[in-house]
N, C-alpha and C positions, 0 to 999 in steps of 0.2 A: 526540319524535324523539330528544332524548339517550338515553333508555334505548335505544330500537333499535338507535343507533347504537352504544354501549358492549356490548349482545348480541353484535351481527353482526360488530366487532371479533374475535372468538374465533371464528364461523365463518367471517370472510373469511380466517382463517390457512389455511383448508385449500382454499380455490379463489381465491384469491387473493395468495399469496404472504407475507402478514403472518406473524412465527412467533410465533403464541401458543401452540402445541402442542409439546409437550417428550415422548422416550421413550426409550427402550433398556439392557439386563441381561448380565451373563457376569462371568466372569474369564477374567482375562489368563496364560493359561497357554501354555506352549510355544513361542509365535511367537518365534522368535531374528532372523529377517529384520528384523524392524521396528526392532529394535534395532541394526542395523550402519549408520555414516552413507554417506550416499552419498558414491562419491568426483566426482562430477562434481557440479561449480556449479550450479544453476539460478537463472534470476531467475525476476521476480516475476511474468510472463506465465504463462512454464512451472508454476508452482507453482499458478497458479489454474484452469490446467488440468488436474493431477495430484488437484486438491480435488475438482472436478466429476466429473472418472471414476473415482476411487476410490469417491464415494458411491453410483454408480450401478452400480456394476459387483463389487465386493468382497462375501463372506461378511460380517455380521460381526452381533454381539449385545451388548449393553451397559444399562447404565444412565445417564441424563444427566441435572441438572437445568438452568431457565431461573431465571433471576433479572431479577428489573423491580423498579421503587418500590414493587408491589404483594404483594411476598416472595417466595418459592421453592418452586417444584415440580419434581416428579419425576418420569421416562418411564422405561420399557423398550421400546428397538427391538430388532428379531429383521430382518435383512436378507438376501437372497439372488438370484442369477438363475438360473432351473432352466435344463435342459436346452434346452428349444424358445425359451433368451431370454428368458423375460418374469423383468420385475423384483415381487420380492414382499417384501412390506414389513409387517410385525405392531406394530403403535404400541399401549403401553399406558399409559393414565394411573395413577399410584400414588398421585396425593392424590386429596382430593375426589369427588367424583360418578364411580362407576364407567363407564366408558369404553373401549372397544376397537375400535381401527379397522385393516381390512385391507385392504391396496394390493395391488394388481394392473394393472402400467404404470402408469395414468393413472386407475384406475377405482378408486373408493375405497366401501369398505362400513363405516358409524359404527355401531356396535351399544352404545346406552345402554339396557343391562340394568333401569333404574330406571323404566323408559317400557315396555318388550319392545318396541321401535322400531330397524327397522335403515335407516339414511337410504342411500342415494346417493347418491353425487357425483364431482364429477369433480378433481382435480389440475389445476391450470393452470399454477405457475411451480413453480419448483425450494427455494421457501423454507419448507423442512422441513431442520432440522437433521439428520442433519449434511451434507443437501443446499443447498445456499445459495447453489449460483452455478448459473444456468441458460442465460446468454450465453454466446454467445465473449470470452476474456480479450481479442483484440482489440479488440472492439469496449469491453469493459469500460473497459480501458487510454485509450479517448477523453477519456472524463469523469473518472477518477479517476486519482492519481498511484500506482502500484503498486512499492512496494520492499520490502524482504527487512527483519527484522529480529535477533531474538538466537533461542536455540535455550532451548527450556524443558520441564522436566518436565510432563506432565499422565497421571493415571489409570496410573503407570509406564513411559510411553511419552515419548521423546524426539522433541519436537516442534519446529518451524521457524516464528515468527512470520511472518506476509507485511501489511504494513500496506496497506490501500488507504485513500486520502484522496482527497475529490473536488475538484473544480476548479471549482466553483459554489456555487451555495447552496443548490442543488433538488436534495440528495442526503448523508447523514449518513457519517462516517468510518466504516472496520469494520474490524477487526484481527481476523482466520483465523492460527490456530496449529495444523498441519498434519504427522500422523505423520512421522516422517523416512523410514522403509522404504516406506509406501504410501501417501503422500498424504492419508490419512482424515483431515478435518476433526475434532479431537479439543475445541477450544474456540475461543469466535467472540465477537467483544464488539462493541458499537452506540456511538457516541457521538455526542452534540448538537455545533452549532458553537463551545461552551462546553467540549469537551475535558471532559462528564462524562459517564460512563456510564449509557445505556438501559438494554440489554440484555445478558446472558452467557446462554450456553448452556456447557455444559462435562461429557464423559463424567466420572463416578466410576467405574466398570469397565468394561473394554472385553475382551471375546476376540476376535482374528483369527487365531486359531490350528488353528480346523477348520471343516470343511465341514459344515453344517445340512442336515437333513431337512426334506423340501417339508410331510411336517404338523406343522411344528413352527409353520409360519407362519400356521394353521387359527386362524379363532377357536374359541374353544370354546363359543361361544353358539349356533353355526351348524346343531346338530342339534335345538338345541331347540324346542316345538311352540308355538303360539299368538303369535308375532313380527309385526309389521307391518311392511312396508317402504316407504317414501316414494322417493320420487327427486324431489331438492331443482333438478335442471340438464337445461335441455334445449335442447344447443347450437342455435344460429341456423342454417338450413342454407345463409343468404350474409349476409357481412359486414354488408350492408343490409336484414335484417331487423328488426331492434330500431329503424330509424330513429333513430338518436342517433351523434353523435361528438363527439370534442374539436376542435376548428379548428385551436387551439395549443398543440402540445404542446410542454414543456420539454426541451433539448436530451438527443439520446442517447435517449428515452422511444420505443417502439415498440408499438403494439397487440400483443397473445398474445395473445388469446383477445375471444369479443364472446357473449352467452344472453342467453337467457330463464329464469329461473328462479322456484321458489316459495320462500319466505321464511318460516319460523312466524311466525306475528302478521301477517303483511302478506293483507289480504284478495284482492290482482288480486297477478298476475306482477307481476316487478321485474325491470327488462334491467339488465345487468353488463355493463360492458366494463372489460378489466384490460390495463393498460401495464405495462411496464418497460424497463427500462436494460441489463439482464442479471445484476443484483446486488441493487436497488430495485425495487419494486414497488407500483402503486395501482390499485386498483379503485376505479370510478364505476357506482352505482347510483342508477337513472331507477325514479322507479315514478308513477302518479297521484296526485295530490294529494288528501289529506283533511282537511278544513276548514281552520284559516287556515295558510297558509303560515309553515314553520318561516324562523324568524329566519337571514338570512344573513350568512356567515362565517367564519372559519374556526380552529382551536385544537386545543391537546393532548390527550387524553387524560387522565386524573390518575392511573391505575395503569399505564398499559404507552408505549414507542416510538409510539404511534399518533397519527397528527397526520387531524384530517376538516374538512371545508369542506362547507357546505350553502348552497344558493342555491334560491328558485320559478323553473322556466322555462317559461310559457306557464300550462297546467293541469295541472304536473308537479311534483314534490319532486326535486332532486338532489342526491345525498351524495357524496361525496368522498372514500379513506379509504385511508392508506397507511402506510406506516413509513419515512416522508421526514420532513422539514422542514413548517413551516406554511405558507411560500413556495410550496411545490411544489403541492400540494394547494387552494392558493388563485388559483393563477394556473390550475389547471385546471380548478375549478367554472366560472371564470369564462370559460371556452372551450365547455363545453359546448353543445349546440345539437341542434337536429333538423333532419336530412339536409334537404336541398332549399329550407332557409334560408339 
């Protein structure tokens, strides 16, 4: 079960909100807007809302890498929303096992060229750098303390710290440094209740300076012949289909999203239900038990933010797995349950 668990940490980044996936290329040429500061104040509400619609709504192409205890990799994202609205999104991995996935809304196509395998899935929170905030700042503002910080260079752009700190324990600090002209989320850091750092994400070039071409966001694996496609998600069509919830969820936490999905390695479906706060995020996966019940519990990760909790409930296996605290994670294996109990 630890190895599964340590696998599906890197895919729960992409339906579940954990960001283990880092990308985006350019240079920063032309844009003179981004560089004039604003003459009006904002606090810390405004500012996390200026982060959220800049990612979802602005042209833009870059390079970024993440950094965890586990060292540093590299992305290119390519960003845009056509004409008719839809958001399009080209994520490339630059280390490692060749990689490219393409977003359309919500709807995500993985194409690992080393396989000819192109998966399906779906987007469920917003924790895709430099997407990160998927709540209303309201509601954010409940559980975390939100204030403004100093103004700093990144990638040639003049950025605006905004620290968010939470007011519990079931939820890790995050400091967003945030273009001055458009809001874009330019670098993001993670910290334990030890004030040491997780996570950094952070563009090294960024252009917001022109408008992209709708096939620029094409993968280029998509014409070629001989591909399998999987489709890894296949929502619940009512909240009470997977039969499973949490009882007690940690304050602030809200269900997005509830499947059924298929797993590599897992032989039966495996039901997902994913909470969050509007900033944090954790998925609970329900599958049947095979042979003895994994030891329950709950801990860190050794390479990344990820904290999971496992518990037997009934003739089931439940995992736990978020980029919280071990608290959070532990107080919600332990609410798990199947409906009509």
């Amino acid at each position: 079960m630890k190895s599964w668990v340590k696998s599906q940490s890197v895919f729960a980044a992409l339906i579940a909100g954990t960001s283990m996936l880092v990308g985006v290329v350019g240079a920063q040429t032309g844009y003179k807007a981004a560089q004039t500061p604003l003459t009006v104040p904002l606090d810390g509400r405004e500012w996390l809302d200026r982060i959220a619609k800049s990612a979802r709504e602005l042209p833009y192409t870059g390079v970024f890498i993440q950094q965890t205890a586990d060292g540093v990799s590299t992305s290119r994202i390519t960003h845009m929303v056509d004409r008719q609205g839809v958001e399009l999104e080209k994520l490339e991995m630059l280390d490692g096992p060749q990689t490219e996935i393409i977003r359309r809304n919500e709807e995500m196509f993985c194409y690992h060229p080393d396989v000819k395998t192109v998966r399906v899935d779906r987007r469920i929170s917003g924790r895709f750098f430099p997407s990160l905030i998927s709540g209303d700042p309201k509601a954010i503002a409940e559980n975390y303390r939100v204030t403004l910080g100093s103004v700093e260079r990144v990638a040639g752009f003049d950025c605006q710290w905004v620290i968010i700190e939470p007011k519990d324990a079931m939820r890790y600090m995050q400091k967003l440094c945030a273009e001055l002209g458009t809001g874009l989320l330019l670098r993001a850091r993670l910290y334990n209740d030890r004030n040491q750092m997780l996570e950094q994400f952070m563009f090294t070039q960024l252009d917001l300076s022109r408008s992209l071409a709708k096939h620029s966001l094409r993968s280029r694996f998509e014409q070629l012949p001989g591909w399998q496609t999987t489709d890894s998600a296949k929502p619940a069509k009512t909240t009470s289909e997977t039969g499973w919830k949490v009882a007690h969820l940690p304050v602030g936490f809200k269900k997005v999203a509830e499947m059924i999905r298929t797993l590599v390695g897992r032989p039966a479906p495996v039901s997902q239900l994913v909470f969050s706060d509007g900033l944090s995020h954790v998925s609970v996966f329900v599958e049947p038990m095979r042979g003895d019940p994994q030891t329950s519990g709950a801990r860190m990760t050794d390479d990344s933010p990820i904290a999971f909790a496992m518990r037997p409930v009934a003739d089931h296996q439940v995992t736990v797995m978020g980029e919280v605290p071990v608290a959070a994670v532990q107080a919600i294996v332990d609410s798990v349950m199947q409906k009509g109990r």
